[in-house]
Backbone as a ProteinNet text record, in pm:
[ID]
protein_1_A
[PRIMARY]
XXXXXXXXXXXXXXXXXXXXXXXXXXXXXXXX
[TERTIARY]
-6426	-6281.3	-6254.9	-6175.1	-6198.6	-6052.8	-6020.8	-5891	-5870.7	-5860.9	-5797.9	-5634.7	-5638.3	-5461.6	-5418.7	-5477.5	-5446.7	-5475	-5479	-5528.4	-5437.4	-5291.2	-5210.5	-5190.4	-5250.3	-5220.8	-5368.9	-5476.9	-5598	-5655.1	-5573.3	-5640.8	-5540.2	-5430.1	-5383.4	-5437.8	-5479.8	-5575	-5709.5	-5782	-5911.1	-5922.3	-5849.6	-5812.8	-5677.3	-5698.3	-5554.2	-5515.2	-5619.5	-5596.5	-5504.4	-5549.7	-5487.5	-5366	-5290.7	-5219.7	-5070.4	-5043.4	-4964.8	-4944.4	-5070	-5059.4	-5052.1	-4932.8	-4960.2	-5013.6	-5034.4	-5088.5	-5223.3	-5268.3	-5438.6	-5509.1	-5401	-5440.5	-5577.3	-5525.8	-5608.7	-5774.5	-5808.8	-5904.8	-5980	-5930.8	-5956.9	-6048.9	-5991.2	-6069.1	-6217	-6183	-6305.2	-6397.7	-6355.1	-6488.2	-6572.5	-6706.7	-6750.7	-6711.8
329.8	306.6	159	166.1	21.1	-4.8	-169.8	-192.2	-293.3	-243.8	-428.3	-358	-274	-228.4	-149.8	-47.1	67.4	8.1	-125.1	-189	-146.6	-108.9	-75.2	72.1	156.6	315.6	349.7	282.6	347.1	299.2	161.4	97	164.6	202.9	243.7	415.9	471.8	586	554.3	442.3	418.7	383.5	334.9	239.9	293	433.8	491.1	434.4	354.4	298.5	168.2	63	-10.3	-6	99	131.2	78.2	74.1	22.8	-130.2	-181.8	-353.2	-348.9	-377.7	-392.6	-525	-611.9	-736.1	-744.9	-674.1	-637.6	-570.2	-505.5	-508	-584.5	-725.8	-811.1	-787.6	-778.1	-720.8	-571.4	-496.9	-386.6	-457.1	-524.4	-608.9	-639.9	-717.8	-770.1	-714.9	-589.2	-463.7	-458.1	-352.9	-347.9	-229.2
-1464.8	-1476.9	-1503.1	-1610.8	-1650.6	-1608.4	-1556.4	-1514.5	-1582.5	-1703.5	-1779.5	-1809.5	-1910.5	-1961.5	-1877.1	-1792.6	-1704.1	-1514.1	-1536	-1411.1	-1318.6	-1332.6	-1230.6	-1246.1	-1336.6	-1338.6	-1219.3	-1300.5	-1256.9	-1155.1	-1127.8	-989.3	-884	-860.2	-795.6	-748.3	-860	-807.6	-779.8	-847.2	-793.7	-657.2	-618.4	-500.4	-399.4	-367.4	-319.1	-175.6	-104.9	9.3	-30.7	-159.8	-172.6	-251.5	-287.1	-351	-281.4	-150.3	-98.4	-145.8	-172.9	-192.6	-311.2	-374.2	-536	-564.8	-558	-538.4	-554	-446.1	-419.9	-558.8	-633.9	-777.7	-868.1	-829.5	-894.5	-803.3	-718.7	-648.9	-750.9	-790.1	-878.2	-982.4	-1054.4	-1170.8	-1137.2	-992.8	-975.6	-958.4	-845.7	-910.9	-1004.1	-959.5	-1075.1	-1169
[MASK]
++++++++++++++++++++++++++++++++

């Protein structure tokens, strides 16, 4: 799951714990 254009569609389902933090977003990226 790549989070560059969909970083806030797909990180918010990749990441459903952090989904509350929209912020924490940028954290998604850094993933691998």
């Amino acid at each position: 799951v790549t989070g560059e254009v969909h970083h806030v569609d797909c990180g918010y389902h990749t990441v459903g714990m952090k989904a509350v933090d929209a912020p924490d977003i940028s954290v998604v990226k850094d993933l691998p």
